[in-house]
C-alpha positions in Angstrom: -12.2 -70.6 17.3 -9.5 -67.6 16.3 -6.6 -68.7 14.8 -3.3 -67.2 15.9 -1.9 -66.2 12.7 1.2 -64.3 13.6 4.5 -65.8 15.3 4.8 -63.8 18.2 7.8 -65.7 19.5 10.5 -63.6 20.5 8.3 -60.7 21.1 9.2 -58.6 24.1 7.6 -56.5 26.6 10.8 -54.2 26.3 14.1 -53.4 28.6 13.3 -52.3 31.9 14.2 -51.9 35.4 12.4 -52.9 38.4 13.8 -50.5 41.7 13.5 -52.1 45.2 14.5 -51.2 48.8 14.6 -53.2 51.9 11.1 -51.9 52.9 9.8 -53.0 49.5 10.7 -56.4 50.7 9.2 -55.9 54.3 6.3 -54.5 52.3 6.0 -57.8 50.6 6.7 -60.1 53.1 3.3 -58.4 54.9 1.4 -58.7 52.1 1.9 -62.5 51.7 0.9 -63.1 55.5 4.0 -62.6 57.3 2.8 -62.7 61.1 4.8 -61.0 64.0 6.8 -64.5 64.8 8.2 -64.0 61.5 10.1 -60.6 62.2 13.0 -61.6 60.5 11.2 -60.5 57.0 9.6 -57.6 58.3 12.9 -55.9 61.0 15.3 -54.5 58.6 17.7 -55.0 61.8 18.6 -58.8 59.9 16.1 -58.6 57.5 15.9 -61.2 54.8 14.3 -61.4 52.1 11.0 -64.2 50.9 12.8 -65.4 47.3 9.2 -65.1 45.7 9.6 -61.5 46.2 10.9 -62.2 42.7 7.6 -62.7 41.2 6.8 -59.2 41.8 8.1 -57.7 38.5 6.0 -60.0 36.4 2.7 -58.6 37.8 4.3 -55.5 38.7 3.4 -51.3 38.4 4.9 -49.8 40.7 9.3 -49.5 41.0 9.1 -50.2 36.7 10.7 -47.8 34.4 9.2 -47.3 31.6 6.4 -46.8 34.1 3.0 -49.3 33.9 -0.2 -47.3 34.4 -1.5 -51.0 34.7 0.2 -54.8 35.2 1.5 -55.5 31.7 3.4 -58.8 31.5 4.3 -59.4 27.4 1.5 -61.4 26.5 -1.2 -58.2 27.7 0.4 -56.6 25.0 -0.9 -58.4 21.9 -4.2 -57.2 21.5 -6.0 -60.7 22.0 -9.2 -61.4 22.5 -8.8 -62.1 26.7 -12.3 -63.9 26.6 -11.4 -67.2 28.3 -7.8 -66.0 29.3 -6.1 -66.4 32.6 -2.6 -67.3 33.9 -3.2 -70.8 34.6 0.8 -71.7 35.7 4.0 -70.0 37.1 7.4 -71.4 37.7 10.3 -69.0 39.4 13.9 -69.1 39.5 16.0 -67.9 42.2 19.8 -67.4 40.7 21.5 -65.5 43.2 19.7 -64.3 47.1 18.1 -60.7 46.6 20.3 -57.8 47.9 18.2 -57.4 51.4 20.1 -53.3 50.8 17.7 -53.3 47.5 18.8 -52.7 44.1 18.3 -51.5 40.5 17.3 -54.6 38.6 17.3 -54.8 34.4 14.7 -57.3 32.9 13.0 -57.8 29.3 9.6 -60.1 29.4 10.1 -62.4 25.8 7.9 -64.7 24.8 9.5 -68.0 24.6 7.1 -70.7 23.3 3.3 -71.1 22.0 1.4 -74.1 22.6 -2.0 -75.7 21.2 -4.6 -77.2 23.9 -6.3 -78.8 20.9 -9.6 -77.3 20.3 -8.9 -75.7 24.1 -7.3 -73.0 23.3 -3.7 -72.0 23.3 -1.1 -71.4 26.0 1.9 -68.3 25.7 4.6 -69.1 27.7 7.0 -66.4 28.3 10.0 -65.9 30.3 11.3 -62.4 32.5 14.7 -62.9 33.9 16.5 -59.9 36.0 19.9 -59.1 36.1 21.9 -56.8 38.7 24.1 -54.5 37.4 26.9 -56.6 37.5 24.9 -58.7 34.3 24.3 -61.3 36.9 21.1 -63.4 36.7 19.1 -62.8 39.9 15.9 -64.4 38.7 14.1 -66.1 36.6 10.0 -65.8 36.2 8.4 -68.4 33.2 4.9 -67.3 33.1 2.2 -69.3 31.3 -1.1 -67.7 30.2 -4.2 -69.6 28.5 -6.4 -68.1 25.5 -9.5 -70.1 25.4 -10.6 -68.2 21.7 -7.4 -69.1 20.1 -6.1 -72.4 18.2 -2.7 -72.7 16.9 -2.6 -75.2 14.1 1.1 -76.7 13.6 2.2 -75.4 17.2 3.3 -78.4 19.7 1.0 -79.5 22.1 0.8 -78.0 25.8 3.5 -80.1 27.5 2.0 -82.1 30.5 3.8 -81.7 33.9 5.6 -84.4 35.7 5.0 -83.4 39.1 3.1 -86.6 40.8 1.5 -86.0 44.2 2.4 -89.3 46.2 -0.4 -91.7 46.9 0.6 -91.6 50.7 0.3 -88.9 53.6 1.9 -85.5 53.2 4.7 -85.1 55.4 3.9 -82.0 56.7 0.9 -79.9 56.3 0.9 -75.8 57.4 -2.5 -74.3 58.5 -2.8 -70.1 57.5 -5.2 -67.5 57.5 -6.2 -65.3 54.1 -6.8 -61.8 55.7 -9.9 -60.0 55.0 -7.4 -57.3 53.4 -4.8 -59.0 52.2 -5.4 -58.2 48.8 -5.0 -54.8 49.9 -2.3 -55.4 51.3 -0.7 -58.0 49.0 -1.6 -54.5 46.1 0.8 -52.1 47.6 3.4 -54.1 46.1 2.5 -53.3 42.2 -0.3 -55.6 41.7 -3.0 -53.2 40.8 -5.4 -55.0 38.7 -9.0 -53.5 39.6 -10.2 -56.6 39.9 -8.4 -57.3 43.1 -9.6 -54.1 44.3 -12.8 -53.1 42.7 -16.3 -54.7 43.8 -18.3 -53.8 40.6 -15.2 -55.2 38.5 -15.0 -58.2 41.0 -18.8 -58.5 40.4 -18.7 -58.8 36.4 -16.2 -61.0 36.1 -18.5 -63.4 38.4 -17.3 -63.2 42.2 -19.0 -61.8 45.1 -15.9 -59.4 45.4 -12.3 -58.6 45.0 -10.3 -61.6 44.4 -6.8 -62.6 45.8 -3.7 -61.9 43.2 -2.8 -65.7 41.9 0.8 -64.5 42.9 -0.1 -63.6 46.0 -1.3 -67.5 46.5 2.2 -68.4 45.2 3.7 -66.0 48.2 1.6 -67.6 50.9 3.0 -71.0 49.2 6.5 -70.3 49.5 6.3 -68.5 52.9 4.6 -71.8 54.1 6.8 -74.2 52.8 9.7 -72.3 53.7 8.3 -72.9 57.6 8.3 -76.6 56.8 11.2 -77.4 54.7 13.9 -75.1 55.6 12.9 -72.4 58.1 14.0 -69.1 58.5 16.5 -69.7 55.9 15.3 -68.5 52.5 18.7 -68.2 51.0 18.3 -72.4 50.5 15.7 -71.9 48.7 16.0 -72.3 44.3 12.4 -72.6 42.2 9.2 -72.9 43.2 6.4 -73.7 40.1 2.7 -74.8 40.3 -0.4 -74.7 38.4 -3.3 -72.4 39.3 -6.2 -74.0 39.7 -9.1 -71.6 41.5 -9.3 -67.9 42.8 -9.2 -67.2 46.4 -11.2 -65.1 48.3 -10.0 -62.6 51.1 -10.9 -64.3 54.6 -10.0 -67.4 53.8 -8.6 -70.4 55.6 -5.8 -72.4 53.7 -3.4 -75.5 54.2 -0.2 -76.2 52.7 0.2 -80.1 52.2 3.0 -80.9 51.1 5.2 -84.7 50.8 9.3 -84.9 50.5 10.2 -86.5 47.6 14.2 -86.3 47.8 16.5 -83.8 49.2 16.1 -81.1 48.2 12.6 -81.1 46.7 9.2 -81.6 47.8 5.3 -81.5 46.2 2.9 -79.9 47.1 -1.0 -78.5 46.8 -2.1 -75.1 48.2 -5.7 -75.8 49.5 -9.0 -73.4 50.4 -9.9 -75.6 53.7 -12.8 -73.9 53.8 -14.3 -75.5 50.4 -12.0 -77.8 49.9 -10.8 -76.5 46.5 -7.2 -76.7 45.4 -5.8 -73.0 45.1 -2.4 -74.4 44.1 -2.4 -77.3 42.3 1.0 -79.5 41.1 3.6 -77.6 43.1 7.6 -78.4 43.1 9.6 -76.2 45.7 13.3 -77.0 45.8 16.1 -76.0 47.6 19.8 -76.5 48.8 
């Protein structure tokens, strides 16, 4: 294996800001499977924003200045070997509700830690937060990515998660429907990655076609839980965080199970009911 022989942390992707407008947000809420009996995030007459519209940045091209010709989170700008590499978990931070009139957000991507998987590679970790321009956190996006060429000798290990899914029956579980072209749709909010919209890309990497974005899974997790937990009132809502376990595939049926474990907070997985794999694995929604 490679050794990672610089310290890269405290590296940063650089100052930017990240423009939306209440259709960006309807835009969005479309793109992670808002259906028509959920009109309030898609009618700007009482629209309101999904929170995870704050993962957008982090996978984001389009509404970025400096302008991306491509997603760039920090660690895509390092020059490492990507052989093995994936973003394998996400955790996101709601400070303040998003501005449903839009806004002109300011946020620097900085790698914060770098962990050894011993002899499994390494994992960056880094963390985009925005602020509105009254220098008021808005959110918060901690991003982890593996390198599966890399060791890190002398780094701490990976730190294990202590979300437990209960040994009992969820306490609610929320059927949905992956659209044929929702990746399409999911891409016209800045996630252009060619594998999500490419077939020959799709096909070299090892899938029959265009993948889902692993955000977009994320989306379609909140939205869901949202119904369960506390709905049509995302302004409860505070963090969402969950591993990613396996790519989805347009036209796909999913489930979110999920189990209450105080007030407040709930577990949960997000599941291809199709093939029974987990998409979303270790989940932890919480809100007020």
């Amino acid at each position: 294996m490679k050794q990672l022989e610089r310290d890269i942390i405290g590296m940063s992707g650089g100052k930017c800001t990240f423009t939306y407008t209440w259709r960006d947000l309807a835009i969005y809420a479309v793109g992670i499977g808002a259906k028509e009996d959920e009109l309030v995030y898609q009618y700007e007459n009482g629209l309101k924003p999904f929170p995870s519209f704050g993962l957008v940045p982090y996978w984001g091209t389009f509404n970025i200045n400096p302008p991306r010709p491509i997603p760039m989170p920090v660690n895509k700008t390092l020059n490492l070997d990507d052989k093995g590499s994936f973003h394998m978990a996400h955790k996101l931070v709601v400070h303040k509700p998003l501005d449903v009139n839009g806004a002109v957000l300011t946020f620097e991507d900085v790698i914060t830690d770098v962990y050894d998987r011993n002899g499994k590679g390494i994992v960056i970790r880094s963390d985009l937060t925005a602020y509105d321009e009254n220098g008021e956190k808005v959110f918060t996006n901690i991003g982890d990515t593996i390198y599966g060429a890399y060791e890190a000798p002398g780094k701490p290990a990976f730190p294990k998660g202590d979300v437990e899914i209960p040994d009992r029956a969820p306490d609610f579980v929320k059927a949905d429907f992956v659209a044929e072209n929702q990746h399409l749709l999911y891409r016209l909010s800045g996630d252009t990655n060619t594998i999500h919209v490419d077939a020959e890309v799709a096909k070299k990497e090892g899938f029959p076609k265009p993948i889902m974005q692993g955000l977009c899974s994320f989306g379609y997790a909140c939205r869901l839980a949202i119904q369960g937990l506390f709905p049509d009132a995302p302004e409860r809502f505070k963090s969402i965080e969950a591993q990613l376990r396996n790519p989805l595939l347009p036209g796909t049926n999913v489930e979110l199970v999920a189990w209450k474990v105080e007030d407040g907070k709930a577990v949960f997985r997000l599941v291809n009911t199709d093939k029974g794999a987990i998409i979303l694995e270790k989940g932890l929604i919480e809100w007020n």
